[in-house]
N, C-alpha and C positions, 0 to 999 in steps of 0.2 A: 544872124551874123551878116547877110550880105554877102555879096560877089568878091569878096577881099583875096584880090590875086586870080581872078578866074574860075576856078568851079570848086571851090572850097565855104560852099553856103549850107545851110545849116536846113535838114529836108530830108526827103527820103534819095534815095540815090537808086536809079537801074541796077540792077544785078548782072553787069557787064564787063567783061574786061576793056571792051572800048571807054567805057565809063569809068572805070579804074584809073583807065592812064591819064586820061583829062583829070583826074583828080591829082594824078599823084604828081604830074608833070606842074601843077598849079601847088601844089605842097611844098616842091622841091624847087619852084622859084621864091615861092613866097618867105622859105626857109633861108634861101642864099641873099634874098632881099632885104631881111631882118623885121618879118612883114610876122612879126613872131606869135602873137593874138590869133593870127587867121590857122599857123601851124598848130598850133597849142588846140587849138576845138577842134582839129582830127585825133587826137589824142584817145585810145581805146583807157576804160575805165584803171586798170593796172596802172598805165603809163602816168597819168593823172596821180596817181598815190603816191607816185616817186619822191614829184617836186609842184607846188602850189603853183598855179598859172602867174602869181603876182612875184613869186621867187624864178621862176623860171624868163619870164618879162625882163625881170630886174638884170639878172645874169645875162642877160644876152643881151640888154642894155649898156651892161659894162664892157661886155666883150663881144662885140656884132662881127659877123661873116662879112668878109671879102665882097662887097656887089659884084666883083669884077672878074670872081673866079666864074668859071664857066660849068654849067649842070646839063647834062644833058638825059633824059628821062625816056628808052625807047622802047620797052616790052613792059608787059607783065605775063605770067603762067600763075597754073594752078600749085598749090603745094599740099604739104602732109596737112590732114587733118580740117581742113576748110580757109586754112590759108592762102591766101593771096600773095606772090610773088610779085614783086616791081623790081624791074632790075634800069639802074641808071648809074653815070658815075659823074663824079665831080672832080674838074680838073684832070679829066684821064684816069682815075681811080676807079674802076669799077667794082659798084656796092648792090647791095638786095638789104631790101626791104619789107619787110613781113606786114601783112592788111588782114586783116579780117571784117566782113560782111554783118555789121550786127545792128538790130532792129531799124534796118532799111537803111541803114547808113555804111558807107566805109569807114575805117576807122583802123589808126596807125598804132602798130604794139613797137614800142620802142626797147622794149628790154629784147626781143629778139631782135631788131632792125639793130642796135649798136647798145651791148652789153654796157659798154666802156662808158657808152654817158648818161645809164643808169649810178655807177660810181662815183661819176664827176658832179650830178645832180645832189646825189645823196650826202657828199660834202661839204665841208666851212664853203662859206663863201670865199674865203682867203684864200683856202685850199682850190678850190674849182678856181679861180685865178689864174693863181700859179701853174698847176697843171695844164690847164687851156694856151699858157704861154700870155696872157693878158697880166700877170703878176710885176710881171717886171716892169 
């Protein structure tokens, strides 16, 4: 995959929280960037099942983030069960995001990080639209 947005390449990854946050703070530009191929391959296998990379592409092709909104990515901790906490917020919002550690890679679960766009993935594309506020 390459360097796409900074340490988002495709390899074995340190088993670090230093290493974490270089990932996740590269995740979470590349996410606000619309740099969405590079997000999409942190993708833990679950997350993957949701929505196909080329329907997930497509959607955020029609409806891309704000460049301009501001992300800021400052911690990670440990959590339940071998997860990885990231804690960042976008726009002043403060969020967490769930990681887990698996065969040498980090790797993002999105149905815990944001329930809600397990939902919105899971719908019409008209529906996901509308919902995302892209419809109108």
């Amino acid at each position: 995959m390459g360097r796409a947005g900074g340490v988002l390449y495709e390899g074995r990854d340190s088993k670090s929280e230093r290493q974490l946050l270089l990932i996740a703070r590269a995740f979470n530009d590349a996410y606000q960037q619309n740099r969405d191929r590079a997000v999409y391959a942190r993708w833990d296998a679950r997350s993957r099942a949701v929505i196909s990379e080329a329907a997930y592409l497509r959607r955020h092709r029609e409806c891309p983030n704000d460049p301009r909104t501001r992300v800021d990515t400052w911690g990670v901790s440990r959590g339940p069960r071998g997860a990885w906490l990231v804690h960042y917020a976008i726009d002043g919002q403060e969020l967490t995001d769930w990681w887990y550690y698996v065969a040498g890679r980090f790797v993002f679960d999105l149905a815990r990080s944001n329930p809600s766009a397990v939902a919105l993935y899971r719908a019409s594309t008209a529906r996901y639209l509308a919902l995302s506020g892209c419809g109108s």
